[in-house]
TORFI-165191 format. One record per residue (C-alpha): y, x, z. Coordinates in steps of 0.25 Angstrom, whole numbers, padded with zeros to 4 digits, always signed. Layout:
YXZ;...
// end
This chain:
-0499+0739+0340;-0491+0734+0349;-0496+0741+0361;-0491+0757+0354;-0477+0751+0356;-0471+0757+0370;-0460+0749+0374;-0463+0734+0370;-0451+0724+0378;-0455+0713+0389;-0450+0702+0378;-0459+0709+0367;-0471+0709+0377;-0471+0695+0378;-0468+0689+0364;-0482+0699+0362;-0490+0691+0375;-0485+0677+0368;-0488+0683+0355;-0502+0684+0361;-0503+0672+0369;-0501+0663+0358;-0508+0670+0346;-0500+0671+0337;-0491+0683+0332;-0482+0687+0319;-0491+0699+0315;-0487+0711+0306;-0496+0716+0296;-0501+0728+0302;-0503+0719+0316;-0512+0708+0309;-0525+0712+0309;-0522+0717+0324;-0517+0704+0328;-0529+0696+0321;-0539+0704+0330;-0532+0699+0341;-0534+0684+0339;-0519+0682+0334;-0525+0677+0319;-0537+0666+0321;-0547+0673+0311;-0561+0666+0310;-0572+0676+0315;-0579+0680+0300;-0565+0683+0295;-0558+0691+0306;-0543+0699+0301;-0542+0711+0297;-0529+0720+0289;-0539+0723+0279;-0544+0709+0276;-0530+0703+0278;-0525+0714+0267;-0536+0710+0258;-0533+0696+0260;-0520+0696+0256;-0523+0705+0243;-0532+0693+0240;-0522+0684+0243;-0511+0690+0233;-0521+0692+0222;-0520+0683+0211;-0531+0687+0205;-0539+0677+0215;-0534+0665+0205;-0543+0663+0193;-0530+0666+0183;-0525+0676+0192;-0514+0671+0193;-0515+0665+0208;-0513+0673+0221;-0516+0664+0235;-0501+0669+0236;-0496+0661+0226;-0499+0649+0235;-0497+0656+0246;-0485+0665+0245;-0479+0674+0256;-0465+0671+0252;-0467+0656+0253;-0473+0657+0267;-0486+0658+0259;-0484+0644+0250;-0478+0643+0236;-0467+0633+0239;-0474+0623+0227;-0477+0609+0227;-0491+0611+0225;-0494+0627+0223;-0500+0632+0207;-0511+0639+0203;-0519+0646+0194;-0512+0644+0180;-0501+0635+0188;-0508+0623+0192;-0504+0614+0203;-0514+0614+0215;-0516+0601+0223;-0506+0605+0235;-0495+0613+0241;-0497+0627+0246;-0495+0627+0262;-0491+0639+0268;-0502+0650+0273;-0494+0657+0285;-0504+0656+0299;-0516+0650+0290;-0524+0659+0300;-0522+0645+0311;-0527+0635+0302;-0538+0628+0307;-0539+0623+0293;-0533+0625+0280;-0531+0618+0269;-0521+0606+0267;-0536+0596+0269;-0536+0606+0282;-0552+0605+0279;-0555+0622+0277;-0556+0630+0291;-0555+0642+0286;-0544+0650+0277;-0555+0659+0270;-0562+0645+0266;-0546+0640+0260;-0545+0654+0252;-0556+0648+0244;-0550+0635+0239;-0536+0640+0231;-0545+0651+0225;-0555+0641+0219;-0546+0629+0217;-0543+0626+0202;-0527+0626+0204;-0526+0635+0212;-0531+0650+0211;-0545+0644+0202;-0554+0653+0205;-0568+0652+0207;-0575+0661+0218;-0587+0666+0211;-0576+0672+0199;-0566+0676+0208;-0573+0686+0218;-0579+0694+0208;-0564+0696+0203;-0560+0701+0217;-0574+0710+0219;-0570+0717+0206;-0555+0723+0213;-0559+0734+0219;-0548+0733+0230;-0556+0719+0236;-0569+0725+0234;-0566+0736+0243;-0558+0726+0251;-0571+0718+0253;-0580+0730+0254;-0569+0736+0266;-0566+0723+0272;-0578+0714+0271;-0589+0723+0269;-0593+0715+0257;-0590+0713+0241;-0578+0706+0241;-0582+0691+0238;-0578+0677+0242;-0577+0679+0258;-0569+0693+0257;-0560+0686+0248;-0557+0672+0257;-0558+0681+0271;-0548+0690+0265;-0537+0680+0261;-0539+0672+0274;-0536+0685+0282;-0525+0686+0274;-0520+0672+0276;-0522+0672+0291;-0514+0683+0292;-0502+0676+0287;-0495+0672+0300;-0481+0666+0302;-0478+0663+0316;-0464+0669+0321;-0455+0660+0316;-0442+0656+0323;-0448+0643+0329;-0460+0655+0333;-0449+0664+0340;-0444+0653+0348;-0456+0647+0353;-0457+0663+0357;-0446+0662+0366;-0432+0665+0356;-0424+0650+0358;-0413+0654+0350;-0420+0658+0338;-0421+0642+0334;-0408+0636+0330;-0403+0623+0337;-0407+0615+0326;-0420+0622+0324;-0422+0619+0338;-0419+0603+0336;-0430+0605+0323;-0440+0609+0334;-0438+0599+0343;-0438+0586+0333;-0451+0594+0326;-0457+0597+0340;-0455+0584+0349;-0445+0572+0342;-0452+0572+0328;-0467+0578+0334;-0469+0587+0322;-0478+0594+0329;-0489+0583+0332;-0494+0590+0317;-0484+0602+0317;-0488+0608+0330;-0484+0621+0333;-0487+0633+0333;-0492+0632+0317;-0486+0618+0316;-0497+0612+0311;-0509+0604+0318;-0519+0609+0306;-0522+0594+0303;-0523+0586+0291;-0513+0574+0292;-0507+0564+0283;-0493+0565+0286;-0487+0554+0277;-0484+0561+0265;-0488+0550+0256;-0494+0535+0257;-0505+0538+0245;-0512+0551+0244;-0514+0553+0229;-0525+0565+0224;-0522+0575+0235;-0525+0566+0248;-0527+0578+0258;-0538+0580+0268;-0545+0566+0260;-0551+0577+0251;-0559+0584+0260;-0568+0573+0267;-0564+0561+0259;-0559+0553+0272;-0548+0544+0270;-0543+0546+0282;-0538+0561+0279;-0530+0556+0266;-0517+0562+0264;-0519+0573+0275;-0514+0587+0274;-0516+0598+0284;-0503+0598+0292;-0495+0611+0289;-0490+0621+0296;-0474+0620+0298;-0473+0637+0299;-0464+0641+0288;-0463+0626+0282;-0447+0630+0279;-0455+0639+0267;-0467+0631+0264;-0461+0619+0256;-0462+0610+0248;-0471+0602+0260;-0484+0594+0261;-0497+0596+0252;-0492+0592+0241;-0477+0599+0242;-0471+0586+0241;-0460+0590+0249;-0450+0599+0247;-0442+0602+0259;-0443+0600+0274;-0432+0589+0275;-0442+0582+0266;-0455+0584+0275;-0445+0579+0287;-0442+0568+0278;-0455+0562+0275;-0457+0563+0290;-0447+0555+0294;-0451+0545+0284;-0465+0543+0291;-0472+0547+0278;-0479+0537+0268;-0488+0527+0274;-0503+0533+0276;-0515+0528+0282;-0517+0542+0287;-0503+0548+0291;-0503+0556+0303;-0497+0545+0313;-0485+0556+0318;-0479+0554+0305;-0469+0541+0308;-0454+0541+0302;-0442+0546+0309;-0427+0548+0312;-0422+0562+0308;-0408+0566+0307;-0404+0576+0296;-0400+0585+0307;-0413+0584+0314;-0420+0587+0300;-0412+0599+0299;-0417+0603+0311;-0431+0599+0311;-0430+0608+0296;-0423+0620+0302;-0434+0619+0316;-0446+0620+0303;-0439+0631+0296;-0439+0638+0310;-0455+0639+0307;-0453+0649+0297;-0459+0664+0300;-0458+0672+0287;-0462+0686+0295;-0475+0686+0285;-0467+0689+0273;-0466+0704+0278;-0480+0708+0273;-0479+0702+0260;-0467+0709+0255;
// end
């Protein structure tokens, strides 16, 4: 695509070698499936991108016909205007319940090593089949639901086209995982300096940066590029886990109680309220309970100790986060 063009700048020529130097680049919809092919979205062998699976993925993904009452979309969770959260505590499902945690952000799942806030599933197309099955949240079971979807004659032929197969249980998760990894954010203003632009950052987001990356060593678990080391870690939040202790869950090791997959700080100005649980509203409360040193725990990530932070500086380190945010993906969605 970018070859056709006849006049292309020297400046232009290089953001596109950096682009590809680095892997990773703000895509258009009509450019994703080409980029995909070229390594830019990591894409496990059996379940490589395509348009056509993206486009039915996201169909999927908007249909709440995939919750038992239909009454439940993935985006309901997941909404694009919310940088793909819902802005609750702790999200709703089918016939309003509560589920059991907060709703994190979607944007650049196609990096995750994991997912998951236990960080224990390798795979998005093995997370799809969790909120569809879970009783709170969409409450359906498999074995009803794919005869549902085998009876629109728009996915039949979908699965017939795409797959080569009667659509069933892995046309349905590949789909919404293609989808999913689609959903990138990465050009951000923090993104376009580390580019090359130094003014685009303001003087105080520029102070943010410096107490997140060296004085306060945010990054030894918000490391950049994603801001995220992928890891489960306790980080403080209380001094007694109650039902939901985390990772605990999955293997039963006391030594994994009260830890959450570290999340990524990539539109966090949008994401709130904060932490599993949504127990925190605003970012001035997450740099709060930092400061603090968090609640006593056998298992808290031993970074996490109290200090000194002036209210300009949490200004700045506020403003430095909200520098994260890349809303560019709203585009196709509107």
């Amino acid at each position: 695509m970018f070859l056709k063009r006849k006049k292309i700048n020297l400046l232009f020529v290089g953001l596109i070698l950096f682009l590809f130097a680095c892997k990773s680049i703000l895509l258009k919809t009509e450019d994703k499936n080409e980029a995909a092919l070229k390594g830019f979205i990591p894409a496990p062998a059996d379940n490589p991108l395509t348009d056509k699976k993206i486009a039915l993925g996201e169909k999927l993904f908007f249909d709440k016909r995939l919750s038992k009452d239909g009454t439940v979309s993935c985006a309901n969770c997941h909404s694009p205007q919310k940088a793909f959260c819902d802005n609750l505590i702790t999200s709703r499902g089918i016939m309003g319940q509560a589920t059991e945690r907060n709703s994190p952000s979607i944007l650049n799942a196609a990096f995750l090593p994991t997912v998951m806030f236990d960080a224990h599933l390798k795979t998005l197309e093995l997370q799809v089949i969790v909120p569809l099955q879970e009783a709170t949240e969409m409450g359906h079971n498999m074995k009803d639901l794919i005869p549902i979807l085998r009876a629109i004659p728009e996915y039949q032929r979908a699965a017939k086209e795409i797959f080569n197969r009667d659509f069933d249980a892995y046309v349905l998760t590949r789909s919404i995982a293609s989808f999913e990894r689609s959903l990138l954010s990465l050009n951000s203003r923090y993104d376009q300096y580390k580019k090359g632009n130094k003014t685009i950052l303001s003087k105080s987001e520029k102070r943010g940066m410096r107490l997140f990356m060296n004085e306060l060593q945010c990054i030894s678990c918000h490391t950049a590029p994603n801001f995220t080391n992928y890891k489960a870690e306790n980080n403080g939040l209380y001094a007694e886990y109650g039902e939901d202790k985390g990772r605990f869950r999955i293997h039963l090791d006391s030594n994994d109680i009260g830890k959450f997959k570290v999340p990524s700080l990539r539109n966090i100005a949008l994401t709130y309220p904060y932490m599993h649980d949504g127990s925190l509203k605003t970012l001035e409360d997450v740099i709060n309970h930092y400061a603090s040193g968090g609640a006593k725990h056998k298992n808290k990530h031993p970074s996490i100790k109290p200090f000194v932070i002036s209210s300009e500086d949490k200004r700045c380190l506020t403003a430095f986060l909200g520098s994260l945010t890349d809303t560019s993906y709203l585009s196709r969605f509107r």
